[in-house]
C-alpha positions as CSV (number, residue, x, y, z in Angstrom):
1,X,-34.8,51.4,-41.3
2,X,-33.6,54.7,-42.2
3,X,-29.4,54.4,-43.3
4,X,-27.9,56.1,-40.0
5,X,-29.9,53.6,-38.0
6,X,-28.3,51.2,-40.1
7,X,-24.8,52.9,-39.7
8,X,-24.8,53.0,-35.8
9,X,-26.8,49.1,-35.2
10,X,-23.7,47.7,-38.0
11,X,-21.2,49.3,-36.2
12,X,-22.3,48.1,-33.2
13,X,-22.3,44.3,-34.5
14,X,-19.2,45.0,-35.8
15,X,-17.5,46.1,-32.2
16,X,-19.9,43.8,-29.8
17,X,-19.5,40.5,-32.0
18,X,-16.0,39.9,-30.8
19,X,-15.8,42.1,-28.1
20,X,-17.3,39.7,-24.9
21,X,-20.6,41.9,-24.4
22,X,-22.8,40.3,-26.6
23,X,-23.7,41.3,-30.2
24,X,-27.0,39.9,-30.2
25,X,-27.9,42.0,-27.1
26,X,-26.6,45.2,-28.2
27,X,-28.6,44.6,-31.4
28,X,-32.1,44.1,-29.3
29,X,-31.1,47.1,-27.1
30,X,-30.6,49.4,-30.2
31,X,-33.7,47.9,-32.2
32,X,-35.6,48.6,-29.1
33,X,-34.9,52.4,-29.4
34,X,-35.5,52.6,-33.6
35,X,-39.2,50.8,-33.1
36,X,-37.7,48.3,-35.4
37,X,-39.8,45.1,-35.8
38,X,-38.6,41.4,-35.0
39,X,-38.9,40.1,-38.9
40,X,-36.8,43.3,-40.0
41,X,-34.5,43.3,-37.3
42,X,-33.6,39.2,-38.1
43,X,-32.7,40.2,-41.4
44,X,-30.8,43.0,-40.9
45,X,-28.8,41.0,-38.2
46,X,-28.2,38.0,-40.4
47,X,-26.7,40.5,-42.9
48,X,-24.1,42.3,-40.7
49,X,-23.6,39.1,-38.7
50,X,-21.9,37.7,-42.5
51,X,-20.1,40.9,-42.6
52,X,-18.2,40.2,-39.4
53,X,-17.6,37.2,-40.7
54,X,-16.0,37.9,-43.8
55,X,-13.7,40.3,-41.5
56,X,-12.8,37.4,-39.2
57,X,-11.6,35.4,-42.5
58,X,-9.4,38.9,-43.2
59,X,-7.5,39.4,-39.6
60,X,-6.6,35.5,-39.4
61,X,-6.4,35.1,-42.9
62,X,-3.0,33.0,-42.2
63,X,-4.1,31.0,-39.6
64,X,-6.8,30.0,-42.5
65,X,-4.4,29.5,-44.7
66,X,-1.8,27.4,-42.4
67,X,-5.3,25.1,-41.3
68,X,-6.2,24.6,-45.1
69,X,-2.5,24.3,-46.4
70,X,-2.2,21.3,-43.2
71,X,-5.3,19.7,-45.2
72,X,-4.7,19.5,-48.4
73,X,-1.4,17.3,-47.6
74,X,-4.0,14.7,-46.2
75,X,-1.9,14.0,-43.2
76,X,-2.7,13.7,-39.2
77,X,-1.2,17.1,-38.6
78,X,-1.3,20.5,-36.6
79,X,-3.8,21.9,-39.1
80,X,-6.1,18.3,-39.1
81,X,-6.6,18.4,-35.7
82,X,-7.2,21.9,-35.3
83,X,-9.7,21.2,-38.2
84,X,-11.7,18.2,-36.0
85,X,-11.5,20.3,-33.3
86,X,-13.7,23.1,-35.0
87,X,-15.8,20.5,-36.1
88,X,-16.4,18.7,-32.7
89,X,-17.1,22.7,-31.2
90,X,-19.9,22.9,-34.4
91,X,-22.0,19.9,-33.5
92,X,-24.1,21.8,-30.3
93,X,-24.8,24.6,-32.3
94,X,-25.6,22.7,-35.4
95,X,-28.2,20.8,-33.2
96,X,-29.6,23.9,-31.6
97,X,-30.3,25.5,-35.9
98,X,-31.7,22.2,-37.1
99,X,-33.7,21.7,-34.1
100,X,-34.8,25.1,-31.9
101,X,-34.0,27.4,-35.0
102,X,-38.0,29.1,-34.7
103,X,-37.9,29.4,-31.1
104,X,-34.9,30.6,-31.0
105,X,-35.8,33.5,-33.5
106,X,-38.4,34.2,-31.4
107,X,-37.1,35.0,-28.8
108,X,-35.3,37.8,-30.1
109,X,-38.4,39.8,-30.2
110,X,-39.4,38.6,-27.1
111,X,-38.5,42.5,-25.2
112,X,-35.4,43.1,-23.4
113,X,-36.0,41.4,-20.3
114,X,-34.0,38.0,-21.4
115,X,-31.5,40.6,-22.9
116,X,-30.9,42.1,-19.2
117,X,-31.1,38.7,-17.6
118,X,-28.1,37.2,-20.3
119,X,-26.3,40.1,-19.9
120,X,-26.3,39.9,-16.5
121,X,-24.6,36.1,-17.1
122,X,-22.2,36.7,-19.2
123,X,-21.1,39.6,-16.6
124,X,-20.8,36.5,-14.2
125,X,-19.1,34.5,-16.2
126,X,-16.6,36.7,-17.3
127,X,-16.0,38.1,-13.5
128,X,-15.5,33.8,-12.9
129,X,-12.9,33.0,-15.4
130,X,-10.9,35.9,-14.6
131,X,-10.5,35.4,-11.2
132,X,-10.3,31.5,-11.5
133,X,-6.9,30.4,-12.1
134,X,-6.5,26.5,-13.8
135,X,-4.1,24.3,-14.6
136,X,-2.9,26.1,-18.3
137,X,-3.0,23.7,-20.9
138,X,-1.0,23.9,-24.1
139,X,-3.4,22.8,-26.7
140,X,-7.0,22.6,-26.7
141,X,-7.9,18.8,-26.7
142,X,-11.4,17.7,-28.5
143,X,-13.4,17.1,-25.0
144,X,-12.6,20.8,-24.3
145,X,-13.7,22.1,-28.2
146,X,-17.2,20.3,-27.3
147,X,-17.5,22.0,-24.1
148,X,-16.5,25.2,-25.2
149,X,-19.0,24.1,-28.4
150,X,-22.1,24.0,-25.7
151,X,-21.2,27.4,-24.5
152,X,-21.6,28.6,-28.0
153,X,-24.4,27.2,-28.8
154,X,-26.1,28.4,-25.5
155,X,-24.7,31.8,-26.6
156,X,-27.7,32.2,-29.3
157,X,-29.4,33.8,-26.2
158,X,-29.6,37.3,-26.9
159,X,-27.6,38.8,-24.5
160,X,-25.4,36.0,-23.6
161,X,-22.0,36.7,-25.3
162,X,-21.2,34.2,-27.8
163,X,-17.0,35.4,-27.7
164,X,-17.4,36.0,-23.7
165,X,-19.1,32.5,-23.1
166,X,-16.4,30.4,-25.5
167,X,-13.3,32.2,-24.0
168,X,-14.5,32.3,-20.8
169,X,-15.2,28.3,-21.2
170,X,-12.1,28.0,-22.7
171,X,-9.9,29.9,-19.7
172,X,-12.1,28.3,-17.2
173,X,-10.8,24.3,-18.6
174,X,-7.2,25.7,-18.2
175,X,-6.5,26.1,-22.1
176,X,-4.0,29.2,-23.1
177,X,-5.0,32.9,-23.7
178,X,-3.1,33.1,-26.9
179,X,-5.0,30.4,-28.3
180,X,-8.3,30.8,-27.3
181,X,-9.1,34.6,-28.8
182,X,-8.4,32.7,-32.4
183,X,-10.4,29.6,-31.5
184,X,-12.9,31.3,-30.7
185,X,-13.3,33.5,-33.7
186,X,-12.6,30.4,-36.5
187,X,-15.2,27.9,-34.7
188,X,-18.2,30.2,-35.3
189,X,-17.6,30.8,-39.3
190,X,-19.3,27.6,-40.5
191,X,-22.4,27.8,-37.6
192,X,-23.0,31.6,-39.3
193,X,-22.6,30.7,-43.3
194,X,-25.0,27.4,-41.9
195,X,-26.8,29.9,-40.8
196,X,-27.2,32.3,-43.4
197,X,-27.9,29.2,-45.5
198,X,-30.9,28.4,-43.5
199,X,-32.4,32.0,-43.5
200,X,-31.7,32.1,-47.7
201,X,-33.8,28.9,-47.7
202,X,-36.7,30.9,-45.6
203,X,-36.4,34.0,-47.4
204,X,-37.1,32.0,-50.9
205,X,-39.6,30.2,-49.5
206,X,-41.4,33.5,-47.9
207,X,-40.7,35.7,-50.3
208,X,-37.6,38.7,-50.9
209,X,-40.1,41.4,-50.9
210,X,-41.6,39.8,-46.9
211,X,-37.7,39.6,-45.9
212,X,-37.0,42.9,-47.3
213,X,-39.5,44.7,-45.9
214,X,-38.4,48.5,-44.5
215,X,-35.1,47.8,-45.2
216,X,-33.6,49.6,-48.4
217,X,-30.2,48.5,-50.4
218,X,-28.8,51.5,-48.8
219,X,-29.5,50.8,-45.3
220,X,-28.3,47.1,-46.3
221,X,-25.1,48.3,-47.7
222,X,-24.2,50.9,-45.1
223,X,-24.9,48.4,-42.3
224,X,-23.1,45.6,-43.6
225,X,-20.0,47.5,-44.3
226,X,-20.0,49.6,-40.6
227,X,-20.2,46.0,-39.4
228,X,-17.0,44.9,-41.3
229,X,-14.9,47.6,-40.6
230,X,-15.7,47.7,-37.1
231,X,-15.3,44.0,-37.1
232,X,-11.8,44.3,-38.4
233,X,-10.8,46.4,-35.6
234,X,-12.8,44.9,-33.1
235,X,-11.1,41.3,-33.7
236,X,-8.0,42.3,-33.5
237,X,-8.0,44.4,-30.3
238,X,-10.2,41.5,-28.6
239,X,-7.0,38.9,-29.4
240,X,-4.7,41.3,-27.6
241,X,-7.0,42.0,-24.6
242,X,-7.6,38.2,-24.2
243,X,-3.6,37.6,-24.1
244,X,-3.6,40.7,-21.2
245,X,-6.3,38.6,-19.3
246,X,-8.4,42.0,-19.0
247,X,-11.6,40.8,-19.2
248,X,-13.2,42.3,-15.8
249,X,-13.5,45.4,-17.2
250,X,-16.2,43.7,-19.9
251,X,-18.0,42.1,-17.1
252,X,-18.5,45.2,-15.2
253,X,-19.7,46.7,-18.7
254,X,-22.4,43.5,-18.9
255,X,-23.8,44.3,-15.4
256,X,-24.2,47.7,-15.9
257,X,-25.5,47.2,-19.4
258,X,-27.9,44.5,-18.4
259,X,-29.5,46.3,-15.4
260,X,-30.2,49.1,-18.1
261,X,-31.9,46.5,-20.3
262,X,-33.7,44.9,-17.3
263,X,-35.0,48.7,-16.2
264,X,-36.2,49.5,-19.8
């Protein structure tokens, strides 16, 4: 992976990961068109996938700070339940890594017709929750952070937005705009550091110079920090566009996006 390909797939993560059109996807399409392979492709997306990470903990950075500070007083609080909440949303996905993590992986080098086909959901789910109008609900209860959990976890489809599927959930069970966007963003840091855990334990156990294959530090280092300057911006447009309700436009972008990928 030469270090512009590397500088245009990171900032890609970096805008598609919070943005409702699907990282993953965007990631297969533009590996697709570089010839990269599936084992160097995985790694490279773990990497900038922690990037956007670490730029999620920087835009809500109080809202981390408010949940931990709530904690620490060891007290059935704001901040405690909005803790067990995250937690209840982590068990799907944490049953789809220890379980399906190998099929899962494999699929992403599977060719771009799931890609198309995912897309081509999430455009229908997004085009659903915007012109369905619930019951709004003023906090998110823990029945709804498990469903909106399941939509996550079914997310690890490449192509199937992981932000567009959990805020479309989310607006679909009647719970607020304003609190959904941040939600959304928070529940998916531990799944990713779990994650990245996971594929540390693989890479010791295959080998840094198998993992590391056609990817140089430079390439590493450019992607990972297109991917969290990107993500920066990316996350904090996304919370405003989610409080506007304006997610149409995004499901018009999916259709057209995964017809492409369906046609290549």
């Amino acid at each position: 992976m030469e270090w512009f390909e590397a500088l245009i797939l990171g900032i890609i993560q970096g805008l598609t990961e919070y943005l409702p059109v699907s990282s993953s996807g965007h990631l297969a399409i533009g590996a697709y068109f570089f010839g990269l392979n599936g084992e160097e492709n995985l790694t490279f997306t773990v990497l900038v996938h922690i990037a956007t990470v670490l730029s999620t903990v920087v835009v809500l950075w109080r809202e981390i700070v408010w949940i931990l500070t709530d904690l620490i007083r060891f007290k059935w609080n704001d901040g405690t339940k909005y803790t067990v909440n995250i937690i209840i949303s982590m068990i799907p996905i944490a049953i789809v890594g220890l379980l399906f993590k190998d099929r899962v992986e494999a699929i992403f080098g599977s060719g771009l017709n799931v890609v198309g086909i995912c897309l081509l959901v999430t455009a229908a789910l997004l085009a659903f929750s915007y012109w369905a109008k619930p019951r709004q609900r003023e906090h998110i209860s823990p029945l709804h952070a498990f469903i909106i959990g399941i939509a996550q976890a079914v997310a690890v489809l490449p192509g199937l937005s992981r932000s567009g599927s959990t805020i479309a959930t989310g607006l679909l069970l009647g719970n607020k705009k304003e609190r959904l966007a941040q939600f959304s963003f928070l529940m998916v840091i531990p799944p990713i550091l779990g994650e990245a855990l996971l594929d540390v334990k693989d890479i010791a156990e295959q080998g840094v110079g198998h993992a590391m294959a056609g990817l140089s530090p430079l390439s590493l280092a450019v992607g990972f920090l297109a991917a969290f300057t990107c993500g920066c911006l990316a996350c904090r447009w996304m919370i405003n566009i989610v409080k506007r309700g304006k997610l149409i436009w995004f499901a018009l972008y999916c259709a057209i996006v995964g017809a492409v990928a369906l046609v290549l």
